[in-house]
C-alpha positions in Angstrom: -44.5 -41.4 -38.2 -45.9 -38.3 -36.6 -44.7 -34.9 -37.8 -45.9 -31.8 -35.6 -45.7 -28.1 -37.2 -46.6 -24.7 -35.4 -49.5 -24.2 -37.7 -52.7 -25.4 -40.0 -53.0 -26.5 -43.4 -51.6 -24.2 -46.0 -48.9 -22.6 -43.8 -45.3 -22.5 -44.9 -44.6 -25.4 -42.2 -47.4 -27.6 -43.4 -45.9 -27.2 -46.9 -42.1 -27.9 -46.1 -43.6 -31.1 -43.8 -45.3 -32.4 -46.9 -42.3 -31.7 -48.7 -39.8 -32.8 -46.1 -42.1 -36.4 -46.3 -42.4 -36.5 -50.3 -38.0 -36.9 -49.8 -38.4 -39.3 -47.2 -40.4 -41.2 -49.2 -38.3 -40.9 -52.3 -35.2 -42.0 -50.3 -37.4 -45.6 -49.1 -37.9 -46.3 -52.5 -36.4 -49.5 -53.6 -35.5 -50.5 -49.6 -37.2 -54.1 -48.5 -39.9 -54.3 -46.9 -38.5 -54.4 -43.4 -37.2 -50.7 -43.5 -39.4 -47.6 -43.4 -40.2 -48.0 -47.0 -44.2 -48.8 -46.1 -44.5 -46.3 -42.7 -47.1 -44.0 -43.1 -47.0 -39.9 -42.1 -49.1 -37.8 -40.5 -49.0 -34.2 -39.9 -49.9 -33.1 -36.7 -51.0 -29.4 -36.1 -50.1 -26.8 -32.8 -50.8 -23.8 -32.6 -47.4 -22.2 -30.8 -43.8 -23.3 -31.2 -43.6 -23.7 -27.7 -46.9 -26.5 -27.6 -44.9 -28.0 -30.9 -41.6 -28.6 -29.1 -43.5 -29.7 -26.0 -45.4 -32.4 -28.3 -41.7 -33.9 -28.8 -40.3 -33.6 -25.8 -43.4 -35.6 -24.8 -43.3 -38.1 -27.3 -46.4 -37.2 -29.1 -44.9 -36.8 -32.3 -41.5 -38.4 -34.0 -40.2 -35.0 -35.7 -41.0 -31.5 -35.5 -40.4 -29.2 -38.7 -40.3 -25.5 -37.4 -38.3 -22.5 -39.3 -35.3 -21.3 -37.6 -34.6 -18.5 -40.4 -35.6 -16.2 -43.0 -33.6 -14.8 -46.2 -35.5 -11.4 -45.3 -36.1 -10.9 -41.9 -33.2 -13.2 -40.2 -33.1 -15.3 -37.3 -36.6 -16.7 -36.1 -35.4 -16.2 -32.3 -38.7 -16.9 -30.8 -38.6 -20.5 -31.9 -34.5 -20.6 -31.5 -35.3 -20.3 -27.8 -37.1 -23.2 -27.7 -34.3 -25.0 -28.4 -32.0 -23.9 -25.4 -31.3 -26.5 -22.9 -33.9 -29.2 -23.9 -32.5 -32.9 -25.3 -33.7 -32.3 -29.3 -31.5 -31.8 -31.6 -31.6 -30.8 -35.7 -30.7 -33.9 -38.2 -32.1 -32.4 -40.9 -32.9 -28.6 -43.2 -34.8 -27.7 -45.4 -36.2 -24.8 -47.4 -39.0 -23.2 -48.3 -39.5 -20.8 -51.4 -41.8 -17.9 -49.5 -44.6 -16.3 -52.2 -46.8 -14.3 -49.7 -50.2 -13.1 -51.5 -53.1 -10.7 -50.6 -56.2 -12.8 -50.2 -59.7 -11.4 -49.2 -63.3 -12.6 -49.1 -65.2 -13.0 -52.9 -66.5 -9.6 -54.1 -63.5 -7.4 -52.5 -61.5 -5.2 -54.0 -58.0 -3.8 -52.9 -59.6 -0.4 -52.7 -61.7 -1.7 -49.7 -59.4 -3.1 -47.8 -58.3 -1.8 -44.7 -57.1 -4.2 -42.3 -54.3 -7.3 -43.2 -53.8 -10.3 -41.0 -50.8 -12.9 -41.0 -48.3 -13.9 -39.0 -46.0 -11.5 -37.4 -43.1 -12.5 -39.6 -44.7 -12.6 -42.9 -46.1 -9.0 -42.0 -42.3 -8.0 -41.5 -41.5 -9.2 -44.7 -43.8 -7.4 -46.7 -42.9 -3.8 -45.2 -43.1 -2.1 -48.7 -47.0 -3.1 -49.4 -47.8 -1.3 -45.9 -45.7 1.3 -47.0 -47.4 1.7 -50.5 -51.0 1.2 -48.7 -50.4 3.3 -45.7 -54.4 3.5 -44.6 -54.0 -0.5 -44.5 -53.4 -1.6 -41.2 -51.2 -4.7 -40.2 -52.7 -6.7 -37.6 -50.8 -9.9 -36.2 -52.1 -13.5 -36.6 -51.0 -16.7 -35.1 -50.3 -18.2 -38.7 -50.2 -17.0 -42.4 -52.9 -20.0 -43.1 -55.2 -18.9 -39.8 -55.1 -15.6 -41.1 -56.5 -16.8 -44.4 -59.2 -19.1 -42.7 -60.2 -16.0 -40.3 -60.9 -13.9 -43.4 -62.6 -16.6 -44.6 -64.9 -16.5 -41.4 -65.3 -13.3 -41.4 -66.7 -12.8 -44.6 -66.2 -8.8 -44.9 -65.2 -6.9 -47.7 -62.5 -4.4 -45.6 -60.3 -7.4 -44.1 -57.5 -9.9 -46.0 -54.9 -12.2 -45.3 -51.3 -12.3 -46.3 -50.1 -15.8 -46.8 -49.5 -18.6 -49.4 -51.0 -19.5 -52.9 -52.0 -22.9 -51.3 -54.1 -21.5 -48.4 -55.7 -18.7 -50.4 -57.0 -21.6 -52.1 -57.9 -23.8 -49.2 -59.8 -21.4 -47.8 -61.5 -20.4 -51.1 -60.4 -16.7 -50.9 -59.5 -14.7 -53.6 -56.0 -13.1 -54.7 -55.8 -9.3 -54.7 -51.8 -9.1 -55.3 -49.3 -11.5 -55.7 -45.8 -11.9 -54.2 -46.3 -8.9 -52.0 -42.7 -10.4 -50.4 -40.5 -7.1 -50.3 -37.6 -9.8 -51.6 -38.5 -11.9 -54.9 -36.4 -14.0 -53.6 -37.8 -14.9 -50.0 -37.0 -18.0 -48.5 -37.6 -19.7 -45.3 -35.3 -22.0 -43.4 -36.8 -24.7 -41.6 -35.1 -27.7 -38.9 -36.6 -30.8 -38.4 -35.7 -31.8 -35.2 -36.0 -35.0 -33.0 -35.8 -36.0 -29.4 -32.3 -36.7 -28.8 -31.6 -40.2 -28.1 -28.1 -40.8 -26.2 -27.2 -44.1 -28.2 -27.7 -42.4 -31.6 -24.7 -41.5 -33.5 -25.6 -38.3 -35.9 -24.1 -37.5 -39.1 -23.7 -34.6 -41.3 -21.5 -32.1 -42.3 -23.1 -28.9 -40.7 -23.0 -28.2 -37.0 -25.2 -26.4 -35.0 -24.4 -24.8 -31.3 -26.1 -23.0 -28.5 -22.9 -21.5 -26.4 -22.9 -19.6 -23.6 -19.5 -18.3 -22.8 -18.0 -17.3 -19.3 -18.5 -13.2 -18.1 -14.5 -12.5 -19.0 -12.9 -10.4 -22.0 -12.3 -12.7 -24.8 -14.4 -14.6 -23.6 -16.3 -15.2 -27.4 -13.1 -14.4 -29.0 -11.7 -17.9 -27.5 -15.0 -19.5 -28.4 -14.3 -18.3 -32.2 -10.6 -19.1 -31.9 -11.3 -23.0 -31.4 -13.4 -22.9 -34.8 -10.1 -21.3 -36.8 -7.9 -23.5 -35.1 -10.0 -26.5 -36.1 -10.2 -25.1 -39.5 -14.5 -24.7 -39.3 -16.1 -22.4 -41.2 -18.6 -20.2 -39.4 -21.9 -19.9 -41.4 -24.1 -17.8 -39.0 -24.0 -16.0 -35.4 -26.4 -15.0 -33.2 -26.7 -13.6 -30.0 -29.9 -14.2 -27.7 -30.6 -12.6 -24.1 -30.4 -15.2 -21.1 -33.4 -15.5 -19.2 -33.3 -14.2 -15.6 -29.5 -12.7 -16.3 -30.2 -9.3 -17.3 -28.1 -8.2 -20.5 -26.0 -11.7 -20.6 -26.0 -13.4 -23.4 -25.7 -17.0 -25.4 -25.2 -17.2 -28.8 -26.7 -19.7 -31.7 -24.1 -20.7 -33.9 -23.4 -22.8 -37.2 -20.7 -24.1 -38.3 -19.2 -26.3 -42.1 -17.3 -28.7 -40.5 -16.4 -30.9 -43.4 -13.1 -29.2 -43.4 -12.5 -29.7 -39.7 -9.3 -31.5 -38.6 -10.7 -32.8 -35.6 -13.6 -35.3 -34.5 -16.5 -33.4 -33.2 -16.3 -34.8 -30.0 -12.8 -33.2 -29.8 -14.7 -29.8 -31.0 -17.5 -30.3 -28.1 -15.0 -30.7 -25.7 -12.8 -28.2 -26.4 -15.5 -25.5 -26.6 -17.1 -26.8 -23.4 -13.4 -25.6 -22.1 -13.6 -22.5 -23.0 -17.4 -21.9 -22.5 -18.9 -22.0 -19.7 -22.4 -23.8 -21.6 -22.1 -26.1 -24.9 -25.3 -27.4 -26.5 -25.2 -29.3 -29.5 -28.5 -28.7 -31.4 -28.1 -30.0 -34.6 -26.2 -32.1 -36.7 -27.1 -32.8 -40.7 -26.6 -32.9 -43.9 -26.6 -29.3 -45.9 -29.2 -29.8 -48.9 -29.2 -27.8 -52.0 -31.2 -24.6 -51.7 -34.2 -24.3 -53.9 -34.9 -21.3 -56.6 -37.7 -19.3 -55.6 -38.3 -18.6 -59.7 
């Protein structure tokens, strides 16, 4: 099984990957033979979520494991959007504990420093270190890992990397701070998401929705109304600009359905009533969150 990740080794996606396998894995124990108790993994590497979801959509990978949201910073839109109107849907979550540390080349010293790579979103998240370090500048990276490697290439005393305990290491950096996350508890939300196959029935509690409703008043209220009615419980909303329909909007949703007193294909159908787009994007099982202490 091939498993493709926006990313290198040491990022936050090839960690939950690795992890999301380790629980495969652990689930095939005991199984015969003839199940996937002896398939082997491999973790393919992209560099964009756009080339990562294109790998599935061409069948070049089985599963894609991409973040869709972060206890800090919120929805990760950018990869949301690649979502919208494609056949993949979510059948699993998982999480990742986020520890981001200052890593630089052997023989700096934070003193010296005065440029920080990493990936956009881990430079969001640690807005109080560029705050406390305002002569350090923040410059954006395709990845947290990359970031790492490029200090590693560039060998200079004035540049580090923001990014995991794991590729600090790989890279052979060194740590100038730890846990530089402005939240102790950071924590990353990731999908893993597969091609959607027609004849597959999916299972899970948890729901998740792209909607676009019609250009009418009430129009989201009637969208929210068939949730209460069917007794789900909203978990998230969140709205996204249309592309090529200036300020219109669609909205990511997520919803606990194991309350619901109706199938989901009664749901679907019902919100495809009162909407004028329904996308089903994932369905799954909700997993225990992890403690980032």
């Amino acid at each position: 099984m091939k498993i493709g990740i926006q990313g290198i080794a040491g990022s936050y996606s090839e960690m939950t990957a690795r992890d999301y396998i380790n629980r495969l894995e652990n689930e095939n124990i005991g199984r015969t033979p003839n199940t996937q108790a002896n398939r082997s993994y491999e973790v393919v590497e992209y560099s964009s979520f756009q080339e990562t979801t294109d790998a599935l959509l061409n069948e070049l990978v089985d599963l894609i494991v991409v973040p869709v949201e972060n206890s800090t910073t919120g929805a990760i839109t950018k990869l949301l959007d690649q979502l919208r109107y494609k056949p993949v849907i979510s059948i699993a979550e998982a999480y990742q504990p986020v520890s981001h540390n200052l890593w630089a080349a052997k023989g700096s010293d934070l003193m010296q420093i005065k440029t920080v790579y990493s990936h956009p979103e881990a430079l969001s998240q640690c807005s109080n270190f560029f705050a406390r370090y305002p002569h350090i500048e923040a410059k954006a990276h395709d990845d947290t890992a990359k970031a790492s490697l490029y200090v590693k290439e560039l060998n200079r005393p004035d540049v580090a990397a923001i990014s995991s305990g794991r590729a600090g290491e790989l890279y052979d950096l060194i740590p100038l701070l730890e846990d530089v996350q402005d939240e102790s508890n950071n924590m990353t939300r990731f999908y893993v998401v597969e091609k959607k196959h027609t004849n597959k029935d999916y299972s899970g509690e948890v729901l998740s929705f792209y909607i676009e409703t019609r250009h009418e008043a009430g129009a989201l209220l009637k969208v929210l109304q068939v949730f209460d009615i069917y007794n789900g419980n909203l978990l998230s909303l969140t709205a996204r600009p249309i592309k090529n329909q200036a300020f219109t909007y669609g909205f990511f949703l997520e919803l606990l359905a194991d309350k619901m007193t109706v199938s989901n294909d009664i749901l679907i159908k019902t919100l495809e009533h009162v909407a004028e787009y329904v996308q089903l994007i994932g369905q799954f099982k909700a997993v225990q969150r992890p403690s980032n202490k």
